[in-house]
MDTraj code that builds the backbone (N, CA, C; nanometers):
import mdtraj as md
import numpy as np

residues = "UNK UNK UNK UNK UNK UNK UNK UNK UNK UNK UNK UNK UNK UNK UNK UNK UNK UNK UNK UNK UNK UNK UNK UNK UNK UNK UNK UNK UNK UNK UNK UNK UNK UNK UNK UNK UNK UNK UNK UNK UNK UNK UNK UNK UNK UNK UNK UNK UNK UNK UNK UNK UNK UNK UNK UNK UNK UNK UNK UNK UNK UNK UNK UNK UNK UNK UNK UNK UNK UNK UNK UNK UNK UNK UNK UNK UNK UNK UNK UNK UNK UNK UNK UNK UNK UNK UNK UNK UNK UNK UNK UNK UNK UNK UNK UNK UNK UNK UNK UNK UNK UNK UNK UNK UNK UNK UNK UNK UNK UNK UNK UNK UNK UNK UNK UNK UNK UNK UNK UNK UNK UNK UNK UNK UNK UNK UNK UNK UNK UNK UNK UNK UNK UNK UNK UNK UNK UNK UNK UNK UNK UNK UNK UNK UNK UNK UNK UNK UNK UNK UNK UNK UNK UNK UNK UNK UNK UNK UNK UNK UNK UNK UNK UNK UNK UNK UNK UNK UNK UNK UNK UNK UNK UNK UNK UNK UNK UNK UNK UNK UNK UNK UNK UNK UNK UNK UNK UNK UNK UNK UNK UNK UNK UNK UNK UNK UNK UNK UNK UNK UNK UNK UNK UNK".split()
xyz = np.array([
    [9.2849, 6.1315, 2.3834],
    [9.3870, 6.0869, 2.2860],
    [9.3170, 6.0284, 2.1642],
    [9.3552, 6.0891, 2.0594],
    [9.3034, 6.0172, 1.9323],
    [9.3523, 5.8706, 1.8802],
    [9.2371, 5.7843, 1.8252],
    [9.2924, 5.6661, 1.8009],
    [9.3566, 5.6548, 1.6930],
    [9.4456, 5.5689, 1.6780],
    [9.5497, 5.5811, 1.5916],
    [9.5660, 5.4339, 1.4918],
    [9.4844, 5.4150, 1.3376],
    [9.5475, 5.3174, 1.2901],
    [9.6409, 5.2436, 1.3067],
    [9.6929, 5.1046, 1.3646],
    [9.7878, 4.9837, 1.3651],
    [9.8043, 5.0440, 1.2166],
    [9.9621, 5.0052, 1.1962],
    [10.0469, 5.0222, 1.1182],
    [10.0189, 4.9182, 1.0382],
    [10.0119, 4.9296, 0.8695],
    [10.0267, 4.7647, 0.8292],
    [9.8847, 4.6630, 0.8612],
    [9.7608, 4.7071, 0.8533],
    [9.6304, 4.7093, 0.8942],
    [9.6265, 4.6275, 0.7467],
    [9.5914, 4.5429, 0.6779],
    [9.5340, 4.5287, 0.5799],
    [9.3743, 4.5597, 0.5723],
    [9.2936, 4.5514, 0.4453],
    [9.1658, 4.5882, 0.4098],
    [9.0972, 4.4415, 0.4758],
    [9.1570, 4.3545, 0.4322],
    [9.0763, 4.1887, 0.4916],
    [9.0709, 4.1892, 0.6518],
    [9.1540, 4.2714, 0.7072],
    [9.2280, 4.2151, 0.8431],
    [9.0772, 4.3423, 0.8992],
    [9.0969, 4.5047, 0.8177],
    [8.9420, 4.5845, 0.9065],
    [8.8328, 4.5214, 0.8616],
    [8.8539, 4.4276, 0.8001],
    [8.6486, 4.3472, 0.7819],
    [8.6733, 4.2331, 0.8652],
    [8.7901, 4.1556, 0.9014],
    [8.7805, 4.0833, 1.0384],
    [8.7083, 4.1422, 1.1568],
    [8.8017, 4.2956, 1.1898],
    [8.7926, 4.3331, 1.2668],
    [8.6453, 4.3303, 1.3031],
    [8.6009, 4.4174, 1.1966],
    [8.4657, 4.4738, 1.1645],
    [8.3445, 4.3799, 1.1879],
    [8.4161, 4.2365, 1.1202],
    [8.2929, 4.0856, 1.1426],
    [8.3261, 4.0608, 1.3080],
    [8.4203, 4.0645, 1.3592],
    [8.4265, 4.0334, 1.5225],
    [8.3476, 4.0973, 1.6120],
    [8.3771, 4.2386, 1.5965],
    [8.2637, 4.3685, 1.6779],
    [8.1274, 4.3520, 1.6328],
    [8.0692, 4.3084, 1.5185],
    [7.9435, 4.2689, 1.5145],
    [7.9135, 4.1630, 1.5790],
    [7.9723, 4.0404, 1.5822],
    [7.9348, 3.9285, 1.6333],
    [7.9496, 3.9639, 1.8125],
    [8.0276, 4.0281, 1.8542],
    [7.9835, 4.0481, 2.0117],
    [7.9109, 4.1542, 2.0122],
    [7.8981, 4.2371, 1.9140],
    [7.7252, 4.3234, 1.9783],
    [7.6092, 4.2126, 1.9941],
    [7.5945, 4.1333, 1.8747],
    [7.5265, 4.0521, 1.8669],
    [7.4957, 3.9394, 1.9945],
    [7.5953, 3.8782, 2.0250],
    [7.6023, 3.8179, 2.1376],
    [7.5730, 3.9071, 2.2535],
    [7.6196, 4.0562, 2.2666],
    [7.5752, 4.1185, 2.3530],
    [7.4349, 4.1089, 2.4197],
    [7.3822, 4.1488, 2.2782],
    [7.2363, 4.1470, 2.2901],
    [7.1695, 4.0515, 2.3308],
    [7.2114, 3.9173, 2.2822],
    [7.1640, 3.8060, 2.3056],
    [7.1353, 3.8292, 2.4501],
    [7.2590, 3.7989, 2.5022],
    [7.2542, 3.8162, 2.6598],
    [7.1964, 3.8895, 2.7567],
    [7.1466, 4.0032, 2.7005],
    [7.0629, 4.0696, 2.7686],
    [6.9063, 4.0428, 2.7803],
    [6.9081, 3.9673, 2.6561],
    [6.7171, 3.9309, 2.6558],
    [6.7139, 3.8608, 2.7995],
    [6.6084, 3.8686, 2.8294],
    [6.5143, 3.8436, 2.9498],
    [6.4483, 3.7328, 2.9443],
    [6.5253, 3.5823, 2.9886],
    [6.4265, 3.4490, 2.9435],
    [6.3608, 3.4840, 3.0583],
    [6.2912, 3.2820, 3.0932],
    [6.2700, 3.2396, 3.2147],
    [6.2982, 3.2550, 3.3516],
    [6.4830, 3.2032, 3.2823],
    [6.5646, 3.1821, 3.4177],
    [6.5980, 3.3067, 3.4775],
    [6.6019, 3.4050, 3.3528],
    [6.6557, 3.5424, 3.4303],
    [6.6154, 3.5796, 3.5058],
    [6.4258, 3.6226, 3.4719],
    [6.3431, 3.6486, 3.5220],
    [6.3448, 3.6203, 3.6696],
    [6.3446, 3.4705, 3.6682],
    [6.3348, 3.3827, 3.8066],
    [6.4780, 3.4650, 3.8687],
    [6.6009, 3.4748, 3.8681],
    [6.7057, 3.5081, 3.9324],
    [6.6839, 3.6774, 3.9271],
    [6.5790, 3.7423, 3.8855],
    [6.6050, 3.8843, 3.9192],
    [6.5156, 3.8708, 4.0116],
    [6.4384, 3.8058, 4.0787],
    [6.3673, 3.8606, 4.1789],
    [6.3966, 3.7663, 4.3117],
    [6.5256, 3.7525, 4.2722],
    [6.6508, 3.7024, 4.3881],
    [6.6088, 3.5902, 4.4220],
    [6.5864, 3.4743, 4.3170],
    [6.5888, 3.3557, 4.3484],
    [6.7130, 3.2998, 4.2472],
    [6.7269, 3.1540, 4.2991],
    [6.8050, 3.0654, 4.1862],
    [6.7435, 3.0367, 4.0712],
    [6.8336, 3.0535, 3.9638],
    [6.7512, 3.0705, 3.7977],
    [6.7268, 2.9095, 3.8225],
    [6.6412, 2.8429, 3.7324],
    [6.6085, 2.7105, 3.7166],
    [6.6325, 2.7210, 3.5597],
    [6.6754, 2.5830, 3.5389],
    [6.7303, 2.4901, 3.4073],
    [6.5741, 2.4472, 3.3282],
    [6.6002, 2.3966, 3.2148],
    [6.4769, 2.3450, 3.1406],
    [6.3396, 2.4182, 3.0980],
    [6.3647, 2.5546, 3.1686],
    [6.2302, 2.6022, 3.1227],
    [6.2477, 2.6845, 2.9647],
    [6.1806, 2.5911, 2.8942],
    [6.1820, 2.6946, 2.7457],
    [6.0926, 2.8354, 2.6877],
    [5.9874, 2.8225, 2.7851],
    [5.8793, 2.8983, 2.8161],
    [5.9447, 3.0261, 2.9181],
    [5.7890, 3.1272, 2.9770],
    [5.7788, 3.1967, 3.0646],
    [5.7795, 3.1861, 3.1976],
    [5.8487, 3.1828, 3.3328],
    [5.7982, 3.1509, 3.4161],
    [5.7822, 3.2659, 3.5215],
    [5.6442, 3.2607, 3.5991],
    [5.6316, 3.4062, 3.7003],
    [5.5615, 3.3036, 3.8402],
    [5.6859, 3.3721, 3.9326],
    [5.6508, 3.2790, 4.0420],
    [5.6007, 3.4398, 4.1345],
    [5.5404, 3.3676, 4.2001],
    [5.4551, 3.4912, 4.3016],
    [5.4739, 3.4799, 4.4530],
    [5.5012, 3.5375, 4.4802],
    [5.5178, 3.5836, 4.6783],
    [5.4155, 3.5217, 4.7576],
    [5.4078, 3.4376, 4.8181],
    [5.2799, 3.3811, 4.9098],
    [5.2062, 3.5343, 4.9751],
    [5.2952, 3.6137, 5.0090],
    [5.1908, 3.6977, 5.0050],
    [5.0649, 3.7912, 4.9298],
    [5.1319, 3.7705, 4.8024],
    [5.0453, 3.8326, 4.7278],
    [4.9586, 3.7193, 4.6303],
    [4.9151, 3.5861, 4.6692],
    [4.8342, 3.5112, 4.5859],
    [4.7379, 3.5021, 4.5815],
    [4.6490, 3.4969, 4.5091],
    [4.5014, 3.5030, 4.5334],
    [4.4076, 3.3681, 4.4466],
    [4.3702, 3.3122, 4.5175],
    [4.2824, 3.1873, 4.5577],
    [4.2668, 3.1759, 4.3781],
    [4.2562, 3.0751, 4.2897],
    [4.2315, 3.0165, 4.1741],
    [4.0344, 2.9639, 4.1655],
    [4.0091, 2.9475, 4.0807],
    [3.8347, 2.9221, 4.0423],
    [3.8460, 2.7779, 4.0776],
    [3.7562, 2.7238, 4.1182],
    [3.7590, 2.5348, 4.0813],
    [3.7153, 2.5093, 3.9421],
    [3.7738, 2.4082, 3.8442],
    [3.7365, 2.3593, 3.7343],
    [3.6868, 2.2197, 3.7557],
    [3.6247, 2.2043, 3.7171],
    [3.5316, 2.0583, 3.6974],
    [3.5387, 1.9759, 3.5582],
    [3.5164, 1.8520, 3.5538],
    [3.4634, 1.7980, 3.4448],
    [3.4796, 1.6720, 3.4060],
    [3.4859, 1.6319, 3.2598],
    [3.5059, 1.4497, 3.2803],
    [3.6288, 1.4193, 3.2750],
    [3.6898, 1.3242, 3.3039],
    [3.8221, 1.2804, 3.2874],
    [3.8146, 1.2018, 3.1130],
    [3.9165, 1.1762, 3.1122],
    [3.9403, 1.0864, 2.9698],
    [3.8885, 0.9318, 2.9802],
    [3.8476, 0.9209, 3.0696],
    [3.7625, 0.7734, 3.1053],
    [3.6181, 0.7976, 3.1475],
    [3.5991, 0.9398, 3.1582],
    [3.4376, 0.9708, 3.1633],
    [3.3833, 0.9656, 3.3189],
    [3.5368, 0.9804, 3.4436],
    [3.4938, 0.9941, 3.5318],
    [3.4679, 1.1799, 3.5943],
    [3.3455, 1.1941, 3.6611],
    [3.4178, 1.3578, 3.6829],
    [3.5258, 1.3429, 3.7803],
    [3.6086, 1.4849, 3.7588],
    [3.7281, 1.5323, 3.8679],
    [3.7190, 1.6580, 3.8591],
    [3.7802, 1.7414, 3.9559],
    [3.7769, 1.8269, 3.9656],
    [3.9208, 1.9030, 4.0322],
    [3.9456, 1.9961, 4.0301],
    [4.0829, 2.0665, 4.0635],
    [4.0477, 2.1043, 4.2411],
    [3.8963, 2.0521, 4.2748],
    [3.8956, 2.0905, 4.4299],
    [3.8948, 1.9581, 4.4967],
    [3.9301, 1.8773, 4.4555],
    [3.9332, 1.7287, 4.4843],
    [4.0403, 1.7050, 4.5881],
    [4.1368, 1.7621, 4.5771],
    [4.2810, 1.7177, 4.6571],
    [4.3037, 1.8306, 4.7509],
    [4.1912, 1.8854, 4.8473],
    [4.2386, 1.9434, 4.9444],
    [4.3875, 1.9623, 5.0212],
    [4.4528, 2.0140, 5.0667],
    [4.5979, 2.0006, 5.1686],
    [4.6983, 1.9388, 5.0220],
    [4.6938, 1.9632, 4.9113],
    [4.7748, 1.9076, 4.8494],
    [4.8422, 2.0385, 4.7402],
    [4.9557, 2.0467, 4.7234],
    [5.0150, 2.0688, 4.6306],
    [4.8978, 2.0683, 4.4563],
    [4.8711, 2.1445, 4.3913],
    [4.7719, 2.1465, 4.2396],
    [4.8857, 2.1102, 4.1622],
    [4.8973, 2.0794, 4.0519],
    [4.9633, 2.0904, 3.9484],
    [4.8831, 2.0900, 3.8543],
    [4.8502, 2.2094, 3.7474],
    [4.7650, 2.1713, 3.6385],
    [4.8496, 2.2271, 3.5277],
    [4.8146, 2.0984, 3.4559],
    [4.8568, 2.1140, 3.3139],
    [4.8005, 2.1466, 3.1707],
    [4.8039, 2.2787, 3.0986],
    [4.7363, 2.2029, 2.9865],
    [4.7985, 2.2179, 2.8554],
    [4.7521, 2.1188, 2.7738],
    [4.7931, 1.9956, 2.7576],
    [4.7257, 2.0167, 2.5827],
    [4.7531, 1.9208, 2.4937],
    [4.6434, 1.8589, 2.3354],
    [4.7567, 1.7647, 2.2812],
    [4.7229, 1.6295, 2.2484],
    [4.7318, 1.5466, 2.1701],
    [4.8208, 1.5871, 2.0519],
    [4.7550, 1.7124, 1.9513],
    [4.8391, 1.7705, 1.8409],
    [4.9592, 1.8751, 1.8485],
    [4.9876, 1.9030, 2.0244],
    [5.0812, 2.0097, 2.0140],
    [5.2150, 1.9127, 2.0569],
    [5.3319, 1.9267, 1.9935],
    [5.4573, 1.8702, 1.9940],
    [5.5354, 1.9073, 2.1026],
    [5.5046, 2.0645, 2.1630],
    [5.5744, 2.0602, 2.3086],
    [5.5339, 2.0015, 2.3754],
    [5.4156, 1.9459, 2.3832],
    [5.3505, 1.8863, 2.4601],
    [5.4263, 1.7013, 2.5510],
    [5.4160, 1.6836, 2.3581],
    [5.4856, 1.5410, 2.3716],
    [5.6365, 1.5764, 2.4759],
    [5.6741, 1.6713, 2.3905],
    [5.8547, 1.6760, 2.4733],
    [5.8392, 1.6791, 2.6194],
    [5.7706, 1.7644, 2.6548],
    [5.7645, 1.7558, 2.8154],
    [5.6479, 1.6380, 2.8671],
    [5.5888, 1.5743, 2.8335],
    [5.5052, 1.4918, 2.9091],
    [5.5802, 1.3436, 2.9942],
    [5.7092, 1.3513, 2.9037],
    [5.7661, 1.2167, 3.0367],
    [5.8215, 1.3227, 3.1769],
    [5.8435, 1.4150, 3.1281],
    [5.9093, 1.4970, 3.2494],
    [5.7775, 1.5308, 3.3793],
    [5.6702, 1.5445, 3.3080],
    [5.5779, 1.5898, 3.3526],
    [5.5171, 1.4493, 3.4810],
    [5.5420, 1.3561, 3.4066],
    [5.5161, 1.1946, 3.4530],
    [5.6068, 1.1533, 3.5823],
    [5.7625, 1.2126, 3.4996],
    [5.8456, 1.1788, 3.6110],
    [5.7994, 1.2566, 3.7645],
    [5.8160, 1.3900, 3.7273],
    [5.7863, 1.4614, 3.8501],
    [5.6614, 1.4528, 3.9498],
    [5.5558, 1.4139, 3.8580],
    [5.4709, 1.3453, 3.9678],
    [5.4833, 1.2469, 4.0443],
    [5.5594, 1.1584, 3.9835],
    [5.5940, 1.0406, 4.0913],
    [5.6883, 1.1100, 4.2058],
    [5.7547, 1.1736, 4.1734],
    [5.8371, 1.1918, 4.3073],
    [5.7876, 1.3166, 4.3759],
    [5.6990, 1.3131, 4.3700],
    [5.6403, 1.4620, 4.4274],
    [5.5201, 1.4232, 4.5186],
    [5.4724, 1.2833, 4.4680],
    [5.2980, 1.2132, 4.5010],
    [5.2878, 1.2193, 4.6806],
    [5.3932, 1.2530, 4.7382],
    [5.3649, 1.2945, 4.8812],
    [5.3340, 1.4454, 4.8863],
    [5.3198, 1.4941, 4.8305],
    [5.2943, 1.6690, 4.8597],
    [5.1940, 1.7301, 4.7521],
    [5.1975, 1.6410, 4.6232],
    [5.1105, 1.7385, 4.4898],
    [5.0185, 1.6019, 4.4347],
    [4.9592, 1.6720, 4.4061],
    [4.8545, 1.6178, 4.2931],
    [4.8446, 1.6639, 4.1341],
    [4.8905, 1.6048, 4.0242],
    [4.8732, 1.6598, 3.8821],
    [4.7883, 1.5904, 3.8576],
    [4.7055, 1.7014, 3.7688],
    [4.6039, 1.7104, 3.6594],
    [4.5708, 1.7837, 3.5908],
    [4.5466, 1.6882, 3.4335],
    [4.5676, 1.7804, 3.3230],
    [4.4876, 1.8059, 3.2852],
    [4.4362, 1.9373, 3.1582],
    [4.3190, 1.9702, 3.1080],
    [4.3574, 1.9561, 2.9333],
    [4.2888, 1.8725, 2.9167],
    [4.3122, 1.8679, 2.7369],
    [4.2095, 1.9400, 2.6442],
    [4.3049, 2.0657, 2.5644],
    [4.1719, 2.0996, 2.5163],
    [4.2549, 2.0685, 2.3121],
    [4.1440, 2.1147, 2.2788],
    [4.0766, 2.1043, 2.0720],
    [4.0956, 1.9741, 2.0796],
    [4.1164, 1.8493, 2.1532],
    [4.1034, 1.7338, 2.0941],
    [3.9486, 1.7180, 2.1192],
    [3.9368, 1.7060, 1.9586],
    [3.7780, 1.6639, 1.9764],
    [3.7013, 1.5313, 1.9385],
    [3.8287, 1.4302, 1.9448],
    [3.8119, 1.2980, 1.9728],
    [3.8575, 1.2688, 2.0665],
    [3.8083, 1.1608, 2.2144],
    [3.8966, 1.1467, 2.2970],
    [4.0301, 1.0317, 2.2852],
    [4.0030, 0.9782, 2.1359],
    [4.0715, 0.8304, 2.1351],
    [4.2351, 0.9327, 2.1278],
    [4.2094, 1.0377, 2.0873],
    [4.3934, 1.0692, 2.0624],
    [4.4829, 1.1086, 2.1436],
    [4.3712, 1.1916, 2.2703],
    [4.4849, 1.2059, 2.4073],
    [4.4939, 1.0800, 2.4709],
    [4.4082, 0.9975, 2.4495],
    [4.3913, 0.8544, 2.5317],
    [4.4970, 0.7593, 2.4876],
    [4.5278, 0.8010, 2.3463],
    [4.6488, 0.7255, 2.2680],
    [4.7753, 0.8353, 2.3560],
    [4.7620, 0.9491, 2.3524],
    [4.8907, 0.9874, 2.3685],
    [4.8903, 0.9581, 2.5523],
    [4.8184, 0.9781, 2.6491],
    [4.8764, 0.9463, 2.7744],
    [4.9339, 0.7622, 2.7792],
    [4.8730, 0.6844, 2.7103],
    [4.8986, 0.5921, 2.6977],
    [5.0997, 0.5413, 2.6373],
    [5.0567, 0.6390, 2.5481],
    [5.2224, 0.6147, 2.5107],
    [5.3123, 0.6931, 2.6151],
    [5.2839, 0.7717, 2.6463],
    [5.3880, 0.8455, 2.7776],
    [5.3227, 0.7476, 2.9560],
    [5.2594, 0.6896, 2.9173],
    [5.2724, 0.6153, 3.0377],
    [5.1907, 0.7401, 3.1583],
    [5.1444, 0.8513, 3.1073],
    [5.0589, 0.9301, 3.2423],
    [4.9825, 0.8593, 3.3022],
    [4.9778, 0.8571, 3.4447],
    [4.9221, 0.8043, 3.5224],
    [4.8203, 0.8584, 3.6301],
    [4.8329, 0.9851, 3.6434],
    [4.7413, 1.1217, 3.6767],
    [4.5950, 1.1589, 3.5784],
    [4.4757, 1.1854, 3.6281],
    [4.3853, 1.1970, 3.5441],
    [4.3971, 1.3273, 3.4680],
    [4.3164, 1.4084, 3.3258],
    [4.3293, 1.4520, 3.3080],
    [4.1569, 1.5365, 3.2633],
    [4.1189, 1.6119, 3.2644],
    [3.9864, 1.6493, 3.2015],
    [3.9986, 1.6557, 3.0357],
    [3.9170, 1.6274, 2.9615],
    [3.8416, 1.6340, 2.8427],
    [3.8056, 1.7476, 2.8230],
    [3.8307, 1.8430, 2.7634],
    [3.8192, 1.9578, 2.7577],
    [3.7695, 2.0541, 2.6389],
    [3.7369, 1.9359, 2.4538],
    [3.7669, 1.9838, 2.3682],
    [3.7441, 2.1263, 2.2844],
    [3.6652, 2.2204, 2.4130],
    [3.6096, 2.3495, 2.3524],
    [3.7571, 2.4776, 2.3802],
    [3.8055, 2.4074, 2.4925],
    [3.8931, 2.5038, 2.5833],
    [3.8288, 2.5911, 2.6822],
    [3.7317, 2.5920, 2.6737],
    [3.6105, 2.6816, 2.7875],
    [3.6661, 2.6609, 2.9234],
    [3.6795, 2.5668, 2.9813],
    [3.7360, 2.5268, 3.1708],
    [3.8466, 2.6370, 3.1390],
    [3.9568, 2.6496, 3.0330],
    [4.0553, 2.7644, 3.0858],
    [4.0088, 2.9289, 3.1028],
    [3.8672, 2.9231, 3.0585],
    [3.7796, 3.0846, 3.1242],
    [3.8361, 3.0945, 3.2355],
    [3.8397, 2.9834, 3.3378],
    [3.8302, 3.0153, 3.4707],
    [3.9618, 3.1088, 3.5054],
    [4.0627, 3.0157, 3.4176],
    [4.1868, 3.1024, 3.4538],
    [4.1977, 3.1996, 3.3535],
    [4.1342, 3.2443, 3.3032],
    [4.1881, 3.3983, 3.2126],
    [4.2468, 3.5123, 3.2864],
    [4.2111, 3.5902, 3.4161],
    [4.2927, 3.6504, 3.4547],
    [4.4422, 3.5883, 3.4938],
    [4.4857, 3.4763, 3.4876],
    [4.6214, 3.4418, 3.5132],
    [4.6690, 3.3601, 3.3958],
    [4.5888, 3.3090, 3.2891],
    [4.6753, 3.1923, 3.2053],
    [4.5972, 3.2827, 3.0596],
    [4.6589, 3.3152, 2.9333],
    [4.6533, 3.3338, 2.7841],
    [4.5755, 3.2083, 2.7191],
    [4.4622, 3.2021, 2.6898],
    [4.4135, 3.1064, 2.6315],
    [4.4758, 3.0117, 2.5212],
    [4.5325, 3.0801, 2.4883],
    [4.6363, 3.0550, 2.3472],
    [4.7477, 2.9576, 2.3917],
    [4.7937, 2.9896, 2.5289],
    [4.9034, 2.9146, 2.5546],
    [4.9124, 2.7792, 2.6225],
    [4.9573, 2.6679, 2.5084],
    [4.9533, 2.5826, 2.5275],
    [5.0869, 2.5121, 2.5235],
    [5.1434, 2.4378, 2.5642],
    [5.1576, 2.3665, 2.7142],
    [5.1773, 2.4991, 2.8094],
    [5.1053, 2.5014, 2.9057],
    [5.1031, 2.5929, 3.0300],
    [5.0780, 2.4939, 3.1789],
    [5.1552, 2.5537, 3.2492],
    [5.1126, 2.4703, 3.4159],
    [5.1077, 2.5442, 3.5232],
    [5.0319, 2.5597, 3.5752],
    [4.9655, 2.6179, 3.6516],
    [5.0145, 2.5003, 3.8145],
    [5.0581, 2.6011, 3.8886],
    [5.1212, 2.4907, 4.0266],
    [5.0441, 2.6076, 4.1587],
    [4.9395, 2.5412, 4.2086],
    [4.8443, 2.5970, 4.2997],
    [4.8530, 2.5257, 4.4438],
    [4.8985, 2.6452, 4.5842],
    [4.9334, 2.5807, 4.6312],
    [4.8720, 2.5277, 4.7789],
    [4.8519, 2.4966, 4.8652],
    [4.7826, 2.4038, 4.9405],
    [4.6506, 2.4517, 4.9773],
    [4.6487, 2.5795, 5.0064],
    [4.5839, 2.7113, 5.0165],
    [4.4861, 2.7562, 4.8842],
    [4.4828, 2.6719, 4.7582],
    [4.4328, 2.6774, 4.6910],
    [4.4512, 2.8272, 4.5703],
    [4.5813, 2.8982, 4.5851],
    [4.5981, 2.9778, 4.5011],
    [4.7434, 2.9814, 4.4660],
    [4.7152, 3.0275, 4.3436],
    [4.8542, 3.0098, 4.2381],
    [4.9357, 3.0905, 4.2930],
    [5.0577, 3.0101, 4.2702],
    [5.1913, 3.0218, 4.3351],
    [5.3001, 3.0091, 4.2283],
    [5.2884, 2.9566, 4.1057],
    [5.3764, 2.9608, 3.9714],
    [5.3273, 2.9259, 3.8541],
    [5.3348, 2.9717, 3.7411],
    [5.2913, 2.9978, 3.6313],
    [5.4152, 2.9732, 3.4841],
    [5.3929, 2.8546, 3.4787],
    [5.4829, 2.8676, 3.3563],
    [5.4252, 2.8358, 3.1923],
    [5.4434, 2.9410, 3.0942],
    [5.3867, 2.9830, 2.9883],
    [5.4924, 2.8476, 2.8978],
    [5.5101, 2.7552, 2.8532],
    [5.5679, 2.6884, 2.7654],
    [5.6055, 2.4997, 2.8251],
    [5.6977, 2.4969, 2.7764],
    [5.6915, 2.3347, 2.8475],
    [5.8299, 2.3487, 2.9607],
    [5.8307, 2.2616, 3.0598],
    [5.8940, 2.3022, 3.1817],
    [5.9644, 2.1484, 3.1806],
    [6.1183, 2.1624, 3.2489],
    [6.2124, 2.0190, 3.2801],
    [6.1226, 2.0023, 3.4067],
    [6.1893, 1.8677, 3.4545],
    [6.1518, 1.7315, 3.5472],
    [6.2050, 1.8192, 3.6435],
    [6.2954, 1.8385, 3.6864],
    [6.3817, 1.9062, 3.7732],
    [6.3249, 2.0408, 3.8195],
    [6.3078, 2.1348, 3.7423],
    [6.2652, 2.2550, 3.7193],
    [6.1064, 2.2437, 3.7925],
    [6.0387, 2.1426, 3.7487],
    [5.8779, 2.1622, 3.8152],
    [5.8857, 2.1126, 3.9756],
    [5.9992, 1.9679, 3.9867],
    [6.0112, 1.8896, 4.1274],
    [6.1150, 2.0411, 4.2517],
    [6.1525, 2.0649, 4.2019],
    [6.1866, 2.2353, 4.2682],
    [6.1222, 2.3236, 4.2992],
    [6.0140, 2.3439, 4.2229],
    [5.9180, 2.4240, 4.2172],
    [5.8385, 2.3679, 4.3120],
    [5.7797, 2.2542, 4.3080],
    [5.7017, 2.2250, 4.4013],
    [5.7223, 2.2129, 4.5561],
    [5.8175, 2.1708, 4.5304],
    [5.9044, 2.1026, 4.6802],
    [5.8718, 2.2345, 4.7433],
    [5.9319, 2.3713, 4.6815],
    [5.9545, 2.4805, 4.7498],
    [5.8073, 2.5399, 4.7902],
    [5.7060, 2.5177, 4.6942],
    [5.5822, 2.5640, 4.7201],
    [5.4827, 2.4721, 4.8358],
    [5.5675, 2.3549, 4.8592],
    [5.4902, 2.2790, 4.9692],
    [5.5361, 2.3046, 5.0867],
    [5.6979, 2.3609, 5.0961],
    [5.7027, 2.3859, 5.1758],
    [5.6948, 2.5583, 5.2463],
    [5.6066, 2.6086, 5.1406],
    [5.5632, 2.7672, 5.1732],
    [5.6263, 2.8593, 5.1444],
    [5.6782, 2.8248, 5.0153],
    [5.7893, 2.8971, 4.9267],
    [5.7009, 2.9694, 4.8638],
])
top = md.Topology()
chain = top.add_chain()
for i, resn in enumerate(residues, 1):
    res = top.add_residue(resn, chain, resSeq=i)
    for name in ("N", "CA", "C"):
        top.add_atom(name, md.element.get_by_symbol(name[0]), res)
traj = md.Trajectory(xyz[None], top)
């Protein structure tokens, strides 16, 4: 059946029309992009909230063991990422001058506290090539977890087959077994990481 002009159509009323059908292609589209959460709910899990970034969580069966990183902390003690045997990893990294950084670092704070029975966080700070400015910034967010000194970015070699050098805030959640288990490319909610973990301690 052919469609048939509404009677009495004005010229203003087909550029309504016309501005409406664009705006839901538009929205169409929207909806189809492929965030975080989608991602996470197409491979038949529950999408998670707060992630503004990438996130790729991996099958315990298919993980494979992470490098150990070493080095000084921001107080000039060494630590290392093989330090906390039987524990939950959380690594973060992290710089003083990046602004996602700031946004997620109370979240990052919170979730360690309620997690400190199962994980261990620690962060890797890299281009600060003074230490007084991450030392100023954990100080103002109150972090309480050590972090490595990092200012070349070199310790993230280790992870180049799994983490983009470039990408900064990234967290890396490694799990008792000593290999990565979730990967998120941007800054991540309180909620969103304490989920994540919970599930990875308990062999998620």
């Amino acid at each position: 059946m052919p469609c048939l002009r509404p009677a009495g159509r004005t010229r203003s009323g087909r550029l309504a029309a016309a501005g409406a059908l664009s705006l839901l292609l538009l929205l169409g589209s929207a909806c189809s992009t492929t965030g975080a959460d989608e991602q996470t709910r197409s491979a038949g899990q529950e999408g998670y909230v707060g992630v503004d970034g990438n996130l790729t969580q991996i099958p315990p069966a298919q993980r494979k063991a992470v490098p150990t990183v070493s080095g000084n902390s921001l107080d000039g003690k060494p630590v290392s990422t093989g330090d906390y045997p039987g524990k939950v990893l959380v690594v973060n990294i992290w710089g003083s001058w990046c602004p996602p950084c700031r946004k997620e670092a109370p979240a990052l704070q919170s979730a360690s506290e309620q997690t400190a029975d199962v994980a261990q966080f620690l962060g890797i700070t890299v281009r600060d090539n003074d230490p007084a400015k991450p030392k100023a910034f954990v100080r103002a967010n109150a972090i309480t977890y050590p972090s490595i000194f990092n200012p070349t970015g070199d310790k993230l070699l280790s992870y180049s087959g799994s983490l983009p050098p470039s990408a900064i805030p990234s967290t890396l959640v490694i799990d008792a077994e000593g290999r990565l288990a979730v990967r998120v490319l941007g800054p991540i909610s309180e909620l969103t990481l304490v989920t994540i973990i919970r599930q990875v301690a308990a062999g998620g």
